[in-house]
N, C-alpha and C positions, 0 to 999 in steps of 0.2 A: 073759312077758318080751319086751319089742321089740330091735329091732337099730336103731344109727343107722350111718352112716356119715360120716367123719371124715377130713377131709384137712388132715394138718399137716404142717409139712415137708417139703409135697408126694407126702407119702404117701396112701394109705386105709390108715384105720383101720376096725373093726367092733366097737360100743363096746355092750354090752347096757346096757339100764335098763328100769326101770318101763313099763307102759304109759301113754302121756301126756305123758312126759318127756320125749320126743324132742326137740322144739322149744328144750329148756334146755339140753338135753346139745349140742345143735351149737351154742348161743350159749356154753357153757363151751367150746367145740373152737377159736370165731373168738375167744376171750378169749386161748387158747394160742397161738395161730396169732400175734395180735400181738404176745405177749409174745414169741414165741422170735423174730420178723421184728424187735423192736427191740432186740435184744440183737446187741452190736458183735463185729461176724466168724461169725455166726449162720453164714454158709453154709461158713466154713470148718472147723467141729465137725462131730465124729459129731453123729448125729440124738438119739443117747441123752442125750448131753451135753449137747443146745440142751436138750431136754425136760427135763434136771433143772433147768437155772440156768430157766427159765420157770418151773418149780414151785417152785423156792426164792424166786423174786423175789415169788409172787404167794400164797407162804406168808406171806413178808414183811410185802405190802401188809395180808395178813389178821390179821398177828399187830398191827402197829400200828392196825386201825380196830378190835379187840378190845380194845386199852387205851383207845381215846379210846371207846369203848360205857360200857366200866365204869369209867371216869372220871365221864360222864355220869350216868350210876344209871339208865340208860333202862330199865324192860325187855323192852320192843318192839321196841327196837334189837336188845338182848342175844338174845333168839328170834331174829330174826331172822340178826341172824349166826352165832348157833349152825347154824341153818338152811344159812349159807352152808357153814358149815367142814364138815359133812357132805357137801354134794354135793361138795366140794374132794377130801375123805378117800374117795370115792365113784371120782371119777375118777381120781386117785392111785392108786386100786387097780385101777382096769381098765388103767394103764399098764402098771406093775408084771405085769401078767398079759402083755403084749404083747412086754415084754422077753425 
């Protein structure tokens, strides 16, 4: 198991994963990092509170390119974002551990 390190909301985080994974796991950290910096009065919320409206917006964007997938009938797409909502449900749950 690797460790990466994660700074979001001006924090460090220490986020384990896979060996290998490192490299994804901080490009999902600067994915969070923008969502919670574009969310309106981000600096005047607890940090738990930006972290959730960042995960629900970016549930969101997942749950609608899940419908236009299987709208499509792709299913290279459909892997593929299956693929995504794991690493989602992946770091979702090394939050939840930091809470």
């Amino acid at each position: 198991m690797s460790r990466v390190e994660l700074m979001i909301g001006g924090r460090d985080y220490a986020v384990a994963c896979s060996p290998g994974e490192e490299d994804h796991v901080r490009m999902l950290g600067r994915i969070i990092e923008e969502k919670m910096d574009s969310l309106p009065g981000a600096t005047n919320q607890s940090e738990v509170r930006s972290m959730l409206f960042a995960a629900l917006l970016l549930a969101d964007e997942l749950h609608e390119l899940r419908q236009q997938v299987e709208q499509s009938a792709d299913p290279a797409a459909t892997d593929r974002l299956e693929a995504i909502a794991a690493r989602l449900e992946q770091l979702a749950a090394s939050i939840e551990d930091l809470v």
